[in-house]
N, C-alpha and C positions, 0 to 999 in steps of 0.2 A: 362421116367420111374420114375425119382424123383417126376414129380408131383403126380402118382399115389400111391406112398409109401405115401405122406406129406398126403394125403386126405386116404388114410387105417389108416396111425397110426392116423388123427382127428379123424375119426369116433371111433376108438380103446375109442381112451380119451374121449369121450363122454360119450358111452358106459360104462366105468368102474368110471366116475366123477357121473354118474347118478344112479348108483347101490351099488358097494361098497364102492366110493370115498362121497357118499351121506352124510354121518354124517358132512365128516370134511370139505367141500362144502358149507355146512347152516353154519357151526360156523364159515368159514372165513364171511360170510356175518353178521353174528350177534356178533361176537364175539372181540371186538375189541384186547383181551390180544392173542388170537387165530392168529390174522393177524395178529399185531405186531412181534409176538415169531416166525411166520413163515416166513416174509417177510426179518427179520434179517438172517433166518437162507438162506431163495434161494437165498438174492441179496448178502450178505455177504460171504458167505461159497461155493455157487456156480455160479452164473453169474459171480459177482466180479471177482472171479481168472480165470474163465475161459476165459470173453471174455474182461474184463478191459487191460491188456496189447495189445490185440491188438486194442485197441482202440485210441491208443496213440498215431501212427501217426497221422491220422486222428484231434485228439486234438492238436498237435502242427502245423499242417497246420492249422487250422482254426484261432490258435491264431498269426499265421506268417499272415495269411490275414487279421486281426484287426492291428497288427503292420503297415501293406503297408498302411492300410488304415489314419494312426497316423500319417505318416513318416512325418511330420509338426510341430509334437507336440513340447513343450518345457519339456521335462524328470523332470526339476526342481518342475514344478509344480504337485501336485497328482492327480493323474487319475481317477477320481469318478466311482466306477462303482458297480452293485448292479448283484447281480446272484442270478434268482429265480429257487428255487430246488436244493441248493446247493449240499445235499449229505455229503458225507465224501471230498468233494473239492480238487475230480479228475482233476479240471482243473490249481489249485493255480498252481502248478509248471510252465506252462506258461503264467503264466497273467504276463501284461509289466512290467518295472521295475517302482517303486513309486508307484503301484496301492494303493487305498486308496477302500477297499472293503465293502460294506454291506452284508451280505448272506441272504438271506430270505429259508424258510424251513416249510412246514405245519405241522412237528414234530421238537422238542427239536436237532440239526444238534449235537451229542452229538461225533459224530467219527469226523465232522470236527472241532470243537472245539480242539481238540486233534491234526491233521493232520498239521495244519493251521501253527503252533509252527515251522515246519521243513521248509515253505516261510518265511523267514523273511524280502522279497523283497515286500511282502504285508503286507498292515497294513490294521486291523479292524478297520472299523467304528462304525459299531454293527449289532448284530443278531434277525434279527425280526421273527416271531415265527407265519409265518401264509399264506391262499394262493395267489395264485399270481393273482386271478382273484377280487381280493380287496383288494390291500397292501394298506390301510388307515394310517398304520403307519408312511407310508415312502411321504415324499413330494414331489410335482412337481416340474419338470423341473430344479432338482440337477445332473443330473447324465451323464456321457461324455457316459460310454458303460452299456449296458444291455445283461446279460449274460445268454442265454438257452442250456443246451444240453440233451436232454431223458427227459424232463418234460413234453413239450404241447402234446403228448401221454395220459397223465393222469389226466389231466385238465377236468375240468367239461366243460368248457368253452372259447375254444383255440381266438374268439372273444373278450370275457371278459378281456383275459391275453393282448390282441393287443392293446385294450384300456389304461391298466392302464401302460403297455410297455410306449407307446407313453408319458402321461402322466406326467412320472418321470423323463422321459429326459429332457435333456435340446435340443432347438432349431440346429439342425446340432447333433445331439448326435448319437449313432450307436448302432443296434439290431444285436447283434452276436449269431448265432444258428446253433446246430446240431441235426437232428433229424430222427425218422425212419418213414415212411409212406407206404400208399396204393399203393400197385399196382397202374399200369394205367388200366382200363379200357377196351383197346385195349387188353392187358396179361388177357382175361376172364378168366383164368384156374388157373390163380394164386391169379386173387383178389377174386375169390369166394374159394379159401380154407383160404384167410384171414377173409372172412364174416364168414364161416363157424367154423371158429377157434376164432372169437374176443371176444361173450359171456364168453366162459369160461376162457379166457385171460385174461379179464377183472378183471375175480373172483378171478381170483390165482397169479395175477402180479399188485395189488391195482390200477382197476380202466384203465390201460394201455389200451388204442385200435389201434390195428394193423392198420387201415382200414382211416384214418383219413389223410385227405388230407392238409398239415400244408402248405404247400408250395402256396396255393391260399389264403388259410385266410393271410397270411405273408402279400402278394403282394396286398390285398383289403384293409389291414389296413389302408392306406394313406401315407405312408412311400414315400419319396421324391426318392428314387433311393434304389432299390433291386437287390443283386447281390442272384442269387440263383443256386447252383450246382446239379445237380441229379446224386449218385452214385450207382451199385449194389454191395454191400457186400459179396462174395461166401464164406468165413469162419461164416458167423452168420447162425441160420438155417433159413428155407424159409420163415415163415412169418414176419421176421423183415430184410429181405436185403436192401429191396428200403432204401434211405437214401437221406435228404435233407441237407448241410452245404452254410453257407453264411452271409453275413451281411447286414444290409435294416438301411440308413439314413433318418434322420428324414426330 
């Protein structure tokens, strides 16, 4: 029955994004002050609260399995590590102790600038202001961890991102990632109301695709060892349940 409501209410949303939703449809596409003022107001004022607290188990497992994976390390020394797509840095509150951060962000991270203040178990290294499929600022083979959660979604170029990933680590260094993906395949009824819904997903969530298989680019990048999870989320709605977390060494 739910899949039949998810594919009435896409066709719903087609229907009224192609008629009367039409004006404001072209100005997120053209209009950069348009996407900005709106993107602040859906990921701010409603994703954020709605589905950010539950996303926080979820976040402190994934950074309890960077931990296992550390349990070696020496705490003295600072933990390098660079997170592309920072955000408002929904994850600081579990990064290890000593981390020594870079943030990267393809906008001004202007809410984690602010957030950041309340870890003071993290220290700044600095903020680079650009995207991840060519961090030229930042140099190779500095970095122990590489931190993704809800980015390679919106990437132009989730290959581009594995390259420069790899890149900036250092040798044995660790790809920590949480992310939402496609349907299998096999679930035909579910990945075609993601095909049928990622267009205008796209338009109204910057660039975002439901439908994108992150979990095989991960594992083709050349990463020495990939631990990969597959979960389904029943509190998110249907076209972002699927969900990949894990860590891939270099």
């Amino acid at each position: 029955m739910e899949i039949f409501i998810y594919l009435i209410l896409t066709a719903i949303w087609w229907v009224i994004s192609l008629s009367v939703l039409l004006p404001f449809l072209v100005l997120l596409l053209i209009s950069e002050t348009v996407k900005d003022k709106w993107l602040t107001f859906i990921f701010l004022k409603v994703c954020g609260p709605r589905f950010g607290p539950k996303f926080v188990p979820m976040r402190k497992q994934l950074f309890k399995l960077l931990e296992e994976h550390l349990s070696k390390r020496n705490k003295s020394v600072p933990l390098k590590m660079l997170e592309i797509g920072v955000g408002g840095g929904a994850n600081l509150q579990f990064y290890p102790e000593n981390s020594s951060l870079t943030a990267l962000d393809k906008t001004p991270p202007t809410l984690f600038d602010k957030n950041r203040k309340k870890f003071p178990h993290v220290n700044l290294d600095g903020i680079v202001v650009n995207y991840a499929e060519d961090m030229k600022e930042v140099p190779s083979g500095v970095f122990d961890v590489v931190v993704s959660t809800h980015v390679l979604c919106s990437v132009t170029s989730v290959d581009s991102v594995m390259k420069e990933v790899k890149r900036v680590l250092k040798p044995g260094g660790k790809f920590l990632f949480l992310e939402h993906v496609a349907f299998s395949k096999t679930q035909a009824s579910y990945y075609i109301i993601q095909l049928f819904a990622t267009p205008l997903w796209a338009i109204y969530f910057d660039g975002c695709f439901l439908n994108r298989n992150i979990a095989d680019s991960i594992k083709k990048a050349g990463f020495r060892d990939v631990h990969c999870d597959h979960t389904y989320i029943p509190f998110l709605p249907l076209f972002f349940r699927p969900h990949i977390s894990g860590i891939a060494t270099l």
